[in-house]
N, C-alpha and C positions, 0 to 999 in steps of 0.2 A: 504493500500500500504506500502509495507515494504522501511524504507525511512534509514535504516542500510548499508551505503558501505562497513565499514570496522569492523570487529572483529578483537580485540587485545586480544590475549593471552597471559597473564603472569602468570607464575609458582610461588608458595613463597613459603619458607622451610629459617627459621630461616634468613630472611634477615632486622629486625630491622634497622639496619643504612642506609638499601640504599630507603627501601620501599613508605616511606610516601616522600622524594622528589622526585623520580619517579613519584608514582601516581600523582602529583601537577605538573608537568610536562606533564602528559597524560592530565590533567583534564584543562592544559592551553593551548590547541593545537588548534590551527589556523582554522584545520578541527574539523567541528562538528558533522557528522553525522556519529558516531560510537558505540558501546558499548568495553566494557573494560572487561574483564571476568580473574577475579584472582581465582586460585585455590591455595589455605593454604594447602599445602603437610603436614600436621603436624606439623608448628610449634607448637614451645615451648618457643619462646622469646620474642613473642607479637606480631610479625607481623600479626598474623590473625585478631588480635583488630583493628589494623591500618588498615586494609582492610575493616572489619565492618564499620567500621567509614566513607572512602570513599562512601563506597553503602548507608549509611543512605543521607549524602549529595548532591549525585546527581545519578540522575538514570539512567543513563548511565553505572554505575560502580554497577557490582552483583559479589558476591566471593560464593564457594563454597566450604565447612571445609571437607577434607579426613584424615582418616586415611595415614602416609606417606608411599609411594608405590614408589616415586621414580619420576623423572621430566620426564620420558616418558608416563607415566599414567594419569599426572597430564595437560599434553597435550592434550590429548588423550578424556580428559573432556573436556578441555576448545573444542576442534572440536567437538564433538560431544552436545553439547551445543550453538554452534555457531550459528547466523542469519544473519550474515552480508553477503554480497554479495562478498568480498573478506577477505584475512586471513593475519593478520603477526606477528609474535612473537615478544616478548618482555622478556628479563633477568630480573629477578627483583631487581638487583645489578648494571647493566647499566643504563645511562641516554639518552634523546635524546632532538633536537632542538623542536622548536615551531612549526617549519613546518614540522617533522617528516613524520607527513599522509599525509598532503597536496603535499608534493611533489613527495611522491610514488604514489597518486592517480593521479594527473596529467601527471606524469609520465606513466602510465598504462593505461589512456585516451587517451594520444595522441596518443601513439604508437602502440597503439591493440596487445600489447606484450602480451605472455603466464604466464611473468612473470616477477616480477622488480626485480635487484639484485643491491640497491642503497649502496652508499658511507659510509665508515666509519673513526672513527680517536679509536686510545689506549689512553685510560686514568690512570693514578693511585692514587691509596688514598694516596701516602708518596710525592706524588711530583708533580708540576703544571704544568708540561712538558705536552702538548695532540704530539703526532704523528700521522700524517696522516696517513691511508693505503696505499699501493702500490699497485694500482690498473691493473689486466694483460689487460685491453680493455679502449677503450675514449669512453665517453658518446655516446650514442648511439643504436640502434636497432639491432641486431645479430640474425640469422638463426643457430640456434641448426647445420646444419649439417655443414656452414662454420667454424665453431668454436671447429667441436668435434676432428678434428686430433689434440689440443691440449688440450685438455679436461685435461687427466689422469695427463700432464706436468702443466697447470695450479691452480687443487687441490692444486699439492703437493707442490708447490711454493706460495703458497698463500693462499690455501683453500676456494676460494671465495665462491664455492658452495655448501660447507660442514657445514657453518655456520647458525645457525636458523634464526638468528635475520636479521634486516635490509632485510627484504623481502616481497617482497606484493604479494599474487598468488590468483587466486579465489576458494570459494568454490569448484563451480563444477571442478574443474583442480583436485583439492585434492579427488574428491570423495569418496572412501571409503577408501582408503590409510591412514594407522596412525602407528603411531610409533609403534617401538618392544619394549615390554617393558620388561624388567628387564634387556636391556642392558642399561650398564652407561658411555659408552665409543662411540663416534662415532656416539649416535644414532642418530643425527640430519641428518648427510649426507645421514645416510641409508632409513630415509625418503625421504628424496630429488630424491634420487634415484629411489624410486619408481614415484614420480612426473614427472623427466626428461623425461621418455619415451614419455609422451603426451605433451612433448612441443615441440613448434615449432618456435616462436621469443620468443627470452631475451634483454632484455631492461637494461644494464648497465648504471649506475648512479654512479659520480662522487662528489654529493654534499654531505659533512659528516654531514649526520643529525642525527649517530647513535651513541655514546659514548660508546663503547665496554672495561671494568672494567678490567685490565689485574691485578695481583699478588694474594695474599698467599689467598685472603679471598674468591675466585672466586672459587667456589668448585664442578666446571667442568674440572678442572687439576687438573691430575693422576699422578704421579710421581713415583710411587712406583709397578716394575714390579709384584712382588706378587698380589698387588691387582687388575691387569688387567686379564681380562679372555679373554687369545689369541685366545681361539678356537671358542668364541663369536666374536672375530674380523675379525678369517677366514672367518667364513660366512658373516660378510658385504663385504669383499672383492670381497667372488664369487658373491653376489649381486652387485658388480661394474662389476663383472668382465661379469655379465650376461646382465647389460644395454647396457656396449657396444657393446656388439655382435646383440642385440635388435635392435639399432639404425643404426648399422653399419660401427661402430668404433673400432673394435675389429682388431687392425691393426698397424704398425708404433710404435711409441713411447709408446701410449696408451695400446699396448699389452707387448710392453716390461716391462715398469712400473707395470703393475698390476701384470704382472708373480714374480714379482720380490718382490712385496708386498706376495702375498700369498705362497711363500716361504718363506718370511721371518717370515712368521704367525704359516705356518706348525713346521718351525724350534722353534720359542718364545713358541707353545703350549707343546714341550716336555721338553723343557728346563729350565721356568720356575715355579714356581707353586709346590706343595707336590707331594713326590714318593708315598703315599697314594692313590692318585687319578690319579696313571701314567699309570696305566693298562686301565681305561677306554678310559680316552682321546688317547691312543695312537694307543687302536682298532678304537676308533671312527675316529680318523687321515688316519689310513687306507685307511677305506670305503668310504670316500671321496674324498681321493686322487685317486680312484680307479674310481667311480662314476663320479664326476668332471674332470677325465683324467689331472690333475693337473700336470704340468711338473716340477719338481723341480728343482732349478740353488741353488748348494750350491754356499757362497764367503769364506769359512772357514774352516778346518780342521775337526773342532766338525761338521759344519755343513753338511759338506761330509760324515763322517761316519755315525751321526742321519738318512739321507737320506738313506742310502744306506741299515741301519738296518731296517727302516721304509719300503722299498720295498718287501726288502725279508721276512718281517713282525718278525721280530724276537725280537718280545717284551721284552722277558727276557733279551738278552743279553743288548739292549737299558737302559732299566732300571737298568742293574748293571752298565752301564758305568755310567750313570746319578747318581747313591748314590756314587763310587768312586769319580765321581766328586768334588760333593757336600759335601763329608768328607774329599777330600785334603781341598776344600774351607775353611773349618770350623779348619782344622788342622794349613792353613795359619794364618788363623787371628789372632786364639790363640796365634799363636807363635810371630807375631808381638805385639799384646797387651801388653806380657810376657816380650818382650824385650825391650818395653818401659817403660814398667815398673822400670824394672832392670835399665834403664840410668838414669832414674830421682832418683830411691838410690842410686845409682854412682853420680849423679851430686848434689846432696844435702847430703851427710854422713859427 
């Protein structure tokens, strides 16, 4: 008899400092009848040792060493390696209380929810300050359809269902569904998404049993628009943009918001990113725009004209405005540099 409630998933890629009090944290939980399944992305800085080390001590705790492929793969493992009767992630840079499980599980007991979406607080390494989340709902049991005319309005204010962690859903809910991998942006929600469709109560939780790691060392924040791939984000978006229509939320608020999203996707995939690889993405921008019936609402000048080229498809001209651009940009900067330059030998000669 399988006597496993809960598989805990945690990724690891070079997280030495947070790792081994984490796992002494899982390994001191209230709840006992789980397994712990780390997957070592690749380290390089000993976290994978530190994971050995748990699995030799108690057997509840197994890791598995890959090749790095990225925290969507590494997922990906840990579910399809999974026994437990339900699922919930874990960061391996966050921390959580001692009833972390115990109170998602009875939470998911009592309520015959499809799904626990429990409490959390921000923590950080430079300062002892915890903030609590702002949670959009009070503890309690919720009907997917009372709740979805605010759906798209409560993501974006809060992201409550975009995040991995602090979640308990069961195996069979997740069935074959597992993340996209080789996106590194968003992919948690784009899973979820896929999940949502087959729910039907969610179960909100208000008690912070989750310690969610916010600043520099968290290396799930992108900063840097170069290195996001917009046109990876459009299609999570039509992937939102296709649950609500599924569930029957495609309406109100929730259609205006996502229109408004995947415009702004369409517009971020020509604008930023190399004029090298502007010709593809800007056919591919097309066909989907075309495909998708994609309604575009510029709020911008640049972004009135991109649209307007992108309809009548006139890639070149698109693309010349886009290197004029990008060479006044580079003309500015210069000349600002230039002229700082010049004040500081003016102000020290």
């Amino acid at each position: 008899m399988n006597t496993i409630k809960i598989s805990i998933i945690i990724p690891v890629y070079n997280k030495i400092r947070y790792v081994k009090p984490l796992l002494n944290m899982v390994k001191e939980q209230s709840f006992h009848d789980f397994e712990c399944i780390l997957i070592d992305d690749g380290s390089t800085d000993g976290s994978g040792q530190v994971c050995d080390m748990f699995t030799k001590e108690d057997r509840r705790f197994s890791v598995f060493h890959i090749p790095n492929c990225g925290v969507s793969h590494a997922r990906n493992i840990g579910l399809n390696k999974s026994v437990g009767e339900y699922i919930t992630f874990i960061d391996a840079d966050d921390e959580i209380t001692k009833d972390y499980l115990q109170n998602l599980y009875e939470c998911m007991i009592q309520s015959s929810a499809d799904i626990v979406i429990g409490g959390h607080v921000d923590i950080w390494d430079d300062r002892d300050e915890i903030i609590p989340a702002i949670n959009p709902y009070k503890t309690g049991v919720y009907y997917l359809s009372d709740i979805l005319p605010e759906f798209a309005n409560v993501q974006r204010n809060f992201g409550t269902y975009g995040w991995c962690w602090s979640k308990l859903l069961s195996k069979e809910l997740i069935g074959e569904s597992r993340f996209t991998e080789g996106l590194i942006l968003a992919e948690d929600f784009d899973f979820y998404l896929k999940v949502y469709s087959k729910v039907n109560l969610i179960y909100f939780d208000l008690q912070p049993n989750y310690l969610y790691r916010q600043g520099a060392d968290n290396c799930s924040v992108v900063k840097d628009d170069d290195a996001i791939d917009y046109l990876a984000q459009l299609r999570v978006n039509l992937r939102y943009c296709s649950f609500l229509k599924d569930v029957g939320g495609w309406s109100g608020v929730n259609k205006e918001i996502v229109e408004k999203l995947l415009s702004n996707y369409v517009y971020f995939t020509m604008f930023y990113g190399t004029l090298d690889d502007f010709d593809r993405k800007f056919d591919e921008l097309y066909k989907i725009c075309q495909m998708e019936k994609i309604i575009l609402k510029p709020s911008g000048y640049m972004q009135k004209l991109l649209f307007w080229m992108l309809e009548k498809k006139w890639r070149f001209q698109a693309k010349g405005l886009m290197n004029v651009y990008k060479s006044v940009k580079k003309l500015v900067k210069y000349n600002h540099c230039i002229n700082g330059i010049v004040k500081n030998w003016i102000m020290f000669k």
